[in-house]
N, CA, C and O atoms as a CHARMM CRD file, in Angstrom:
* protein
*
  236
    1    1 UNK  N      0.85000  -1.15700   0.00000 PROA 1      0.00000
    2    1 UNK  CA     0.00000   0.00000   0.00000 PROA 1      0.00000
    3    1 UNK  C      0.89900   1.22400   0.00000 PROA 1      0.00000
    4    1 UNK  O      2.00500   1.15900   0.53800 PROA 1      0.00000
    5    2 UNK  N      0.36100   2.61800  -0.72800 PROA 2      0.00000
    6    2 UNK  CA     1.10200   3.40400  -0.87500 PROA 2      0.00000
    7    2 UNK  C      0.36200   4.64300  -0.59300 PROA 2      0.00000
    8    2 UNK  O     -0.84900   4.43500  -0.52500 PROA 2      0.00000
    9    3 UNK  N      0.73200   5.95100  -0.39400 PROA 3      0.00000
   10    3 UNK  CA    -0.33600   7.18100  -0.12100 PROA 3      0.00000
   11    3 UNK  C     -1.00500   7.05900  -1.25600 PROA 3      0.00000
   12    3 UNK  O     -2.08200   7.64800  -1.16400 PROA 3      0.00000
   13    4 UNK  N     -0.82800   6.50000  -2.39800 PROA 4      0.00000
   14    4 UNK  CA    -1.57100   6.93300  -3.72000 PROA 4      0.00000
   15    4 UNK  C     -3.45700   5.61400  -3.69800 PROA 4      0.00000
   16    4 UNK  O     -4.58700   5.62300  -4.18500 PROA 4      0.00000
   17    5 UNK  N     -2.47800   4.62700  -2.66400 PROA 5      0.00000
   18    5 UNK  CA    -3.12900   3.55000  -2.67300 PROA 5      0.00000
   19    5 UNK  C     -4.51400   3.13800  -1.76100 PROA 5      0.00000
   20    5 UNK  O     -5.40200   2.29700  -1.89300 PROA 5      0.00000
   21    6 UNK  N     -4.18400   4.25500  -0.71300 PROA 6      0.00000
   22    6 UNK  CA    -4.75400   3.97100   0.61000 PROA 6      0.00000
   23    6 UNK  C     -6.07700   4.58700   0.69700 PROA 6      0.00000
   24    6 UNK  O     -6.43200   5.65000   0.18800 PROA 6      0.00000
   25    7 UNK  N     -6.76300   3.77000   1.41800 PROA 7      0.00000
   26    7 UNK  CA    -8.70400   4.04900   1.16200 PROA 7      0.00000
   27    7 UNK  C     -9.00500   3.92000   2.65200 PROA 7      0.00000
   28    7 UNK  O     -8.42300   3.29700   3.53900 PROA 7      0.00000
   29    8 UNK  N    -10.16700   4.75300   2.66000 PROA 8      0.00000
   30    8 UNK  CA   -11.09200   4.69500   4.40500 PROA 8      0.00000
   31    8 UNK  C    -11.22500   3.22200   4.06000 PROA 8      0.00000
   32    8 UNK  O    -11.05300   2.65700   2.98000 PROA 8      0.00000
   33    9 UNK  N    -11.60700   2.69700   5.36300 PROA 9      0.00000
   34    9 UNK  CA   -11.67500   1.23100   5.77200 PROA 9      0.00000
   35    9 UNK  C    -10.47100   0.32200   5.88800 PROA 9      0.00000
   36    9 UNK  O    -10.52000  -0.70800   6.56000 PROA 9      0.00000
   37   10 UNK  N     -9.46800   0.67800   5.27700 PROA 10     0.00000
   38   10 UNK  CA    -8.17300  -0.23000   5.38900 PROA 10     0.00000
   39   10 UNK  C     -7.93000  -0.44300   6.56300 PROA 10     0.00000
   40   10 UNK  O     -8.46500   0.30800   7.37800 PROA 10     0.00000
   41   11 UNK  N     -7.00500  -1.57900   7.07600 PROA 11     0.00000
   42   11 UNK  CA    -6.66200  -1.95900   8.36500 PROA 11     0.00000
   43   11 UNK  C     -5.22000  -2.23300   8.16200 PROA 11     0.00000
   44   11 UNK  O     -4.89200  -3.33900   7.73200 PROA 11     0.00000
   45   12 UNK  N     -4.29000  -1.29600   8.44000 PROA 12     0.00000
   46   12 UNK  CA    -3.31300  -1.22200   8.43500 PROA 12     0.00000
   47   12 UNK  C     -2.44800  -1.79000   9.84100 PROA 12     0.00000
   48   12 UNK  O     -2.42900  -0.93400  10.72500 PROA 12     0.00000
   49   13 UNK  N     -1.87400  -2.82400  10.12800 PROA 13     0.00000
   50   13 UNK  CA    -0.28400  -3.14300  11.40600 PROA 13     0.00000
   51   13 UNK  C      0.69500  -1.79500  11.49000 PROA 13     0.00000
   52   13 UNK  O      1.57600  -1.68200  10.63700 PROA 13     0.00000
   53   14 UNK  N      0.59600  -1.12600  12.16300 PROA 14     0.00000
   54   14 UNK  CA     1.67700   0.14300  12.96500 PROA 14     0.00000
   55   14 UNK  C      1.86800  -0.93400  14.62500 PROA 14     0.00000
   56   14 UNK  O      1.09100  -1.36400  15.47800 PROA 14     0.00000
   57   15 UNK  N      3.14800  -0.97900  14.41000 PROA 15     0.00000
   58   15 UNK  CA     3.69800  -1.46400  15.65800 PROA 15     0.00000
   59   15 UNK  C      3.13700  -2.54000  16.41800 PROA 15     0.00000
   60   15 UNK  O      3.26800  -2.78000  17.61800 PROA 15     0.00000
   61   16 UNK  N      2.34100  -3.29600  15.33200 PROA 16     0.00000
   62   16 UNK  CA     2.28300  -4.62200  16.22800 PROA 16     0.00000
   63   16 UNK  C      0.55400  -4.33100  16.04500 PROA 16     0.00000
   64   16 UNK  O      0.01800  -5.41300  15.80400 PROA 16     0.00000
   65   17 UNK  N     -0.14400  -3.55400  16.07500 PROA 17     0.00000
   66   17 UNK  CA    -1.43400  -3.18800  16.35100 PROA 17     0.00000
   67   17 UNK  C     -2.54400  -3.05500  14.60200 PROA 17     0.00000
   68   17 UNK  O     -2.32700  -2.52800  13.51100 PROA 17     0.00000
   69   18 UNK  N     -3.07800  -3.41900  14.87200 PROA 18     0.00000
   70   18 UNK  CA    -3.84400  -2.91600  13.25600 PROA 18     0.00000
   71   18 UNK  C     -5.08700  -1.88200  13.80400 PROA 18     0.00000
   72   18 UNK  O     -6.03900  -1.88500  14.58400 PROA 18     0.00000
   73   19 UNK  N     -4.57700  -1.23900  13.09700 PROA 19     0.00000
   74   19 UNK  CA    -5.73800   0.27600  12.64900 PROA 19     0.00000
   75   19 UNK  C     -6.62600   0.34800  11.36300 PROA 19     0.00000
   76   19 UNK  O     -6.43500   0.16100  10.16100 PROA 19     0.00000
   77   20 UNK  N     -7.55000   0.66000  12.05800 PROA 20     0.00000
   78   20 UNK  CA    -8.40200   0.61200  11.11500 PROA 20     0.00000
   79   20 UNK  C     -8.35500   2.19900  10.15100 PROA 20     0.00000
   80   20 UNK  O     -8.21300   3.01000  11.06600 PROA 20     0.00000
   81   21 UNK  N     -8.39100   2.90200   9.02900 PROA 21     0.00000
   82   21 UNK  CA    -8.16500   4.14200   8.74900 PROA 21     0.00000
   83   21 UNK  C     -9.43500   5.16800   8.32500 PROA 21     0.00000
   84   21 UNK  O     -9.64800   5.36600   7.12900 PROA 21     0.00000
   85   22 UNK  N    -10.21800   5.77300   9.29300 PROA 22     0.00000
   86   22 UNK  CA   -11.52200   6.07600   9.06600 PROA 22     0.00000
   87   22 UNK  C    -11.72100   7.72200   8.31100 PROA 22     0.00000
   88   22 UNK  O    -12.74000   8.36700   8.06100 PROA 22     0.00000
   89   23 UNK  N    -10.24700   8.02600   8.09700 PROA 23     0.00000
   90   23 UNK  CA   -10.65600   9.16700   7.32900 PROA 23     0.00000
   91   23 UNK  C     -9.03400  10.03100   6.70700 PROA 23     0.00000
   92   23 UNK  O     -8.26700  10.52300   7.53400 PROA 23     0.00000
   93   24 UNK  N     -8.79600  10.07600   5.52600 PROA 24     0.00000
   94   24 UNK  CA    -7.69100  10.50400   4.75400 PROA 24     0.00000
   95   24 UNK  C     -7.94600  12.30500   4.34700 PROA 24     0.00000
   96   24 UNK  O     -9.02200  12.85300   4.10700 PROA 24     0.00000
   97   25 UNK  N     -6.55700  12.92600   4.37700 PROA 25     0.00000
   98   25 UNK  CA    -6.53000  14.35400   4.46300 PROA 25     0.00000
   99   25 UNK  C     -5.26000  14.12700   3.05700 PROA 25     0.00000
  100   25 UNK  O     -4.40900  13.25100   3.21700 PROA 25     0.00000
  101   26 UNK  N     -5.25000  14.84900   1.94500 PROA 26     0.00000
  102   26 UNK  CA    -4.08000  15.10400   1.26500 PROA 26     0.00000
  103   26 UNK  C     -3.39600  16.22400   1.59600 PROA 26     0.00000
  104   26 UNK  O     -3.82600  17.22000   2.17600 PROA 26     0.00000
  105   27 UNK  N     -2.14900  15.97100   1.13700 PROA 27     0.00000
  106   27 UNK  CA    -0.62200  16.68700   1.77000 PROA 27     0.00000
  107   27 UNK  C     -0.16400  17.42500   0.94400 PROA 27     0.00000
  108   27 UNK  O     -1.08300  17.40300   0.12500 PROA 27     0.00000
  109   28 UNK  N      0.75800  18.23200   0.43000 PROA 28     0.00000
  110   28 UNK  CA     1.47900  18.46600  -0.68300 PROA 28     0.00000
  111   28 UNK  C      2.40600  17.58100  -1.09200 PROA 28     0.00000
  112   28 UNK  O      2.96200  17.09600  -0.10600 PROA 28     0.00000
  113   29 UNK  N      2.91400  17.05900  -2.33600 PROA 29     0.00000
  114   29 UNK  CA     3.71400  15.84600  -2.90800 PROA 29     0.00000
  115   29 UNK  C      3.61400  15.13100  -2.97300 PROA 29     0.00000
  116   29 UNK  O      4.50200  14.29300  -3.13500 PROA 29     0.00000
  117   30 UNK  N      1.76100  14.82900  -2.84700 PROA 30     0.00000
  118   30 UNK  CA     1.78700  13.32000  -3.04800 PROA 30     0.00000
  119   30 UNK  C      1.23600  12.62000  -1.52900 PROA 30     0.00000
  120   30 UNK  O      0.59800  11.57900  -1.37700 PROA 30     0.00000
  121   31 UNK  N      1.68300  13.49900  -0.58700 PROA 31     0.00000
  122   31 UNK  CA     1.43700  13.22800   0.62600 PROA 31     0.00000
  123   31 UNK  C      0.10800  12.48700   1.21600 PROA 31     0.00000
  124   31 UNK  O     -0.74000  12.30300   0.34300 PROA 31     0.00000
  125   32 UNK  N     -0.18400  12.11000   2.27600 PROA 32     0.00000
  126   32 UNK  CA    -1.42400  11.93400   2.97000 PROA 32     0.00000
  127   32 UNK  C     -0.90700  11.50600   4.33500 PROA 32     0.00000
  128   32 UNK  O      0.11800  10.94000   4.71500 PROA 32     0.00000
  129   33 UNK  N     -2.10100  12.03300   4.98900 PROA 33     0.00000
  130   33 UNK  CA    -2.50800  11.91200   6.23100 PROA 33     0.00000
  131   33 UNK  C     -3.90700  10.83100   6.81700 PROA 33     0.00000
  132   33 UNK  O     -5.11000  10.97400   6.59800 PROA 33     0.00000
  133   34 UNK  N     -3.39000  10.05200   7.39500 PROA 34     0.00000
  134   34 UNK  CA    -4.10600   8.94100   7.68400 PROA 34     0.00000
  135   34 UNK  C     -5.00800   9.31000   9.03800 PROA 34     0.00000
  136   34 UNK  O     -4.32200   9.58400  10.02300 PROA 34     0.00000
  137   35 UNK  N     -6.29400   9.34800   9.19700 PROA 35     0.00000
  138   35 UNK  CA    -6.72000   9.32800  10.59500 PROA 35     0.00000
  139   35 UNK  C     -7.21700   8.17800  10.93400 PROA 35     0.00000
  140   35 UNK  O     -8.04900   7.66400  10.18700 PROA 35     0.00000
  141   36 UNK  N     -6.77100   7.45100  12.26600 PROA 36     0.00000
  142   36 UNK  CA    -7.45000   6.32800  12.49400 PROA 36     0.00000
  143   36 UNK  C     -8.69300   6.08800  13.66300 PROA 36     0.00000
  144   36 UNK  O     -8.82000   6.80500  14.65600 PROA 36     0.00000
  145   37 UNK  N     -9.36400   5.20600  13.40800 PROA 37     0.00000
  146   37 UNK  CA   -10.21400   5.11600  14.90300 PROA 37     0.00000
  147   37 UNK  C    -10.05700   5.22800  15.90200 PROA 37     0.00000
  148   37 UNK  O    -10.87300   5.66200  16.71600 PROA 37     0.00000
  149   38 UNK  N     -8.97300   4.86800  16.10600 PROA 38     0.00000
  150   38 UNK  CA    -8.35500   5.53200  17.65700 PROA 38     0.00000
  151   38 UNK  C     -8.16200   6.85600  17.71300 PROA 38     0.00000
  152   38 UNK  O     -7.90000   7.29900  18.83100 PROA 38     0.00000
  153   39 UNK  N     -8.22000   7.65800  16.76900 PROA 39     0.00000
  154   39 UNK  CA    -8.00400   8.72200  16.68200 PROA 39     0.00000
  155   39 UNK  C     -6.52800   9.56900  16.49700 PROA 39     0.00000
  156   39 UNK  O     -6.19200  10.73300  16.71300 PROA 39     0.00000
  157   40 UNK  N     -5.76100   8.23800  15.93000 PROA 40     0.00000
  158   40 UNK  CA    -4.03900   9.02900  16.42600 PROA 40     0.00000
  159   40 UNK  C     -4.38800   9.07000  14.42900 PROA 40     0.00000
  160   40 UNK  O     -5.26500   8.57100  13.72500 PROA 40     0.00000
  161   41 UNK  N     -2.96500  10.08600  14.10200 PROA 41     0.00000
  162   41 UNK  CA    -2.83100  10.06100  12.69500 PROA 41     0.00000
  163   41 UNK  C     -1.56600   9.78100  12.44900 PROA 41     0.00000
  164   41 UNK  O     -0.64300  10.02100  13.22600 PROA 41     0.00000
  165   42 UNK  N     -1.47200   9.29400  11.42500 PROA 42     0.00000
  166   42 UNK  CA    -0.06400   8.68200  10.57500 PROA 42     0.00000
  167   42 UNK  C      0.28900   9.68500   9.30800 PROA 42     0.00000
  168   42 UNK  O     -0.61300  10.18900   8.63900 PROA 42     0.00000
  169   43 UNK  N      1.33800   9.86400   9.11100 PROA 43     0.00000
  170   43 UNK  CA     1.63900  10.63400   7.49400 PROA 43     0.00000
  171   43 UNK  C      2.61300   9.53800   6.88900 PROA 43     0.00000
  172   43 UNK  O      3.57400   8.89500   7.31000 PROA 43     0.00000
  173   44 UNK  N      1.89500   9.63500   5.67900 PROA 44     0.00000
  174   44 UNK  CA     2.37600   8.63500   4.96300 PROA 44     0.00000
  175   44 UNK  C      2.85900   9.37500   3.62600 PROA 44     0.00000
  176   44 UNK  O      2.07800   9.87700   2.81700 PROA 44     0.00000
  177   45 UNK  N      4.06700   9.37300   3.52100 PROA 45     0.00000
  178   45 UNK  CA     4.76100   9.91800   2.42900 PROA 45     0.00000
  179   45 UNK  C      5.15800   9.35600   1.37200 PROA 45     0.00000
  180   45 UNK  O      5.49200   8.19500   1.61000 PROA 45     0.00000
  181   46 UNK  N      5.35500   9.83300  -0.39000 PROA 46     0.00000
  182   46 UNK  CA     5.25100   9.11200  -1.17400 PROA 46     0.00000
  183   46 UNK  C      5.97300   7.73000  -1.27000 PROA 46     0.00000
  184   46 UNK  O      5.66200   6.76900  -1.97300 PROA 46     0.00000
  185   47 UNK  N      6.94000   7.85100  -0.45500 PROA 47     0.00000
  186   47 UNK  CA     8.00900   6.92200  -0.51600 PROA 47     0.00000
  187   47 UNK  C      7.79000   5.91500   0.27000 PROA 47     0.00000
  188   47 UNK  O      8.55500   4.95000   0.26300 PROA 47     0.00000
  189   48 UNK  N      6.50400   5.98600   1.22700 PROA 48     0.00000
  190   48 UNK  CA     6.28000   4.80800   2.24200 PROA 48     0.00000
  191   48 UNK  C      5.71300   3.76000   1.82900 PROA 48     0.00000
  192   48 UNK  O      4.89100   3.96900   0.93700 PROA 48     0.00000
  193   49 UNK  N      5.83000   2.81500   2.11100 PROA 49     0.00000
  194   49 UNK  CA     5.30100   1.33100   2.00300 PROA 49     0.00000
  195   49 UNK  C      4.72900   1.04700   2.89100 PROA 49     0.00000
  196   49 UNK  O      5.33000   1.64100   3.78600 PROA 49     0.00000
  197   50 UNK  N      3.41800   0.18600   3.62600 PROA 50     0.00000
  198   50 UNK  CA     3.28500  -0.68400   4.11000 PROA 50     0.00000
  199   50 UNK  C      2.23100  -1.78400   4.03000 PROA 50     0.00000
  200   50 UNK  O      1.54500  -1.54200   3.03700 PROA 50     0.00000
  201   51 UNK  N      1.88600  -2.67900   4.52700 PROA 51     0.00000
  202   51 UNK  CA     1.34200  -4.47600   4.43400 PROA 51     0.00000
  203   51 UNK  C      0.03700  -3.89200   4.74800 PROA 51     0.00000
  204   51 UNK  O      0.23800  -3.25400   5.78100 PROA 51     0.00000
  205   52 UNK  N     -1.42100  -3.74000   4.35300 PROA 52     0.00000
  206   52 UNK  CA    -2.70500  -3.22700   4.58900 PROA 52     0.00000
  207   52 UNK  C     -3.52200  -4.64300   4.30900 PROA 52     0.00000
  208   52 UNK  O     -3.18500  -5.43600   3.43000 PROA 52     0.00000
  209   53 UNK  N     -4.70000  -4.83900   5.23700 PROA 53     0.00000
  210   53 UNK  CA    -5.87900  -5.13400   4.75800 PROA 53     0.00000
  211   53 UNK  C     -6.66700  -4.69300   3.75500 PROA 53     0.00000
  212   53 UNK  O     -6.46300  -3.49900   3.53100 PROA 53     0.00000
  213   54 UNK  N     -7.66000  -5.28700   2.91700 PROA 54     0.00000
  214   54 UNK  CA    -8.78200  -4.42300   2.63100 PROA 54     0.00000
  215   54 UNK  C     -9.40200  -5.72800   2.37700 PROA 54     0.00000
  216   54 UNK  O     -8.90100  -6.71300   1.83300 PROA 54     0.00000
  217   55 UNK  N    -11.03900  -5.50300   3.05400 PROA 55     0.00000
  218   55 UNK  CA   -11.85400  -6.04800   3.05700 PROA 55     0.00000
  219   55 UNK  C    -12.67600  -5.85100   1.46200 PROA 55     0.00000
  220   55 UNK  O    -12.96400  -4.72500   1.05700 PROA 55     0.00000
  221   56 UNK  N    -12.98700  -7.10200   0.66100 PROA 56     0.00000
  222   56 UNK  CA   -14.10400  -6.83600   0.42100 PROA 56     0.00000
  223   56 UNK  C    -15.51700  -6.55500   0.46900 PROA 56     0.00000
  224   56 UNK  O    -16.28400  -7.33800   1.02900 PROA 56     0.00000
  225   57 UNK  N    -15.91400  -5.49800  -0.07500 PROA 57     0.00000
  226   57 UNK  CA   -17.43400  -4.98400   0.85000 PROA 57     0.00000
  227   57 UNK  C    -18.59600  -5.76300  -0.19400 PROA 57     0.00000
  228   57 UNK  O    -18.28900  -5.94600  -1.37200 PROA 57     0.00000
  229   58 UNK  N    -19.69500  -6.12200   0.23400 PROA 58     0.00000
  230   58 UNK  CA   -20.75700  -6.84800  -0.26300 PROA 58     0.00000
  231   58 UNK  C    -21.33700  -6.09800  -0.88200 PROA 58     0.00000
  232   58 UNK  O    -21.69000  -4.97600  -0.52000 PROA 58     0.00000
  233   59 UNK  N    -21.49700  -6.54800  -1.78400 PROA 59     0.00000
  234   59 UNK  CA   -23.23800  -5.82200  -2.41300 PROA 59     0.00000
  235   59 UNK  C    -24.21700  -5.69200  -2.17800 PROA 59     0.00000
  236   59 UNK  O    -24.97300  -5.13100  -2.97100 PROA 59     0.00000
């Protein structure tokens, strides 16, 4: 997953923990800002990588 990649609902592992990501802010460069249910935020810069869930949602 990449800032270009990343969608509300993902469940992203930060430090052992998975977050769920209930709401995205764009940055300048490509940037984003992750808010999660817990309420903490992540910035995720173009160059970041990481291992995400995504659920498929039903019809």
């Amino acid at each position: 997953m990449t800032s270009t990649t990343v969608q509300r609902g993902d469940i992203i592992q930060v430090g052992g923990r998975a977050c769920r990501v209930s709401n995205l802010f764009q940055l300048p460069q490509g940037s984003e800002q992750l808010l999660f249910e817990s309420g903490e935020l992540l910035t995720m810069h173009t160059r970041t990588r990481l291992v995400a869930v995504r659920m498929q949602r039903r019809r």
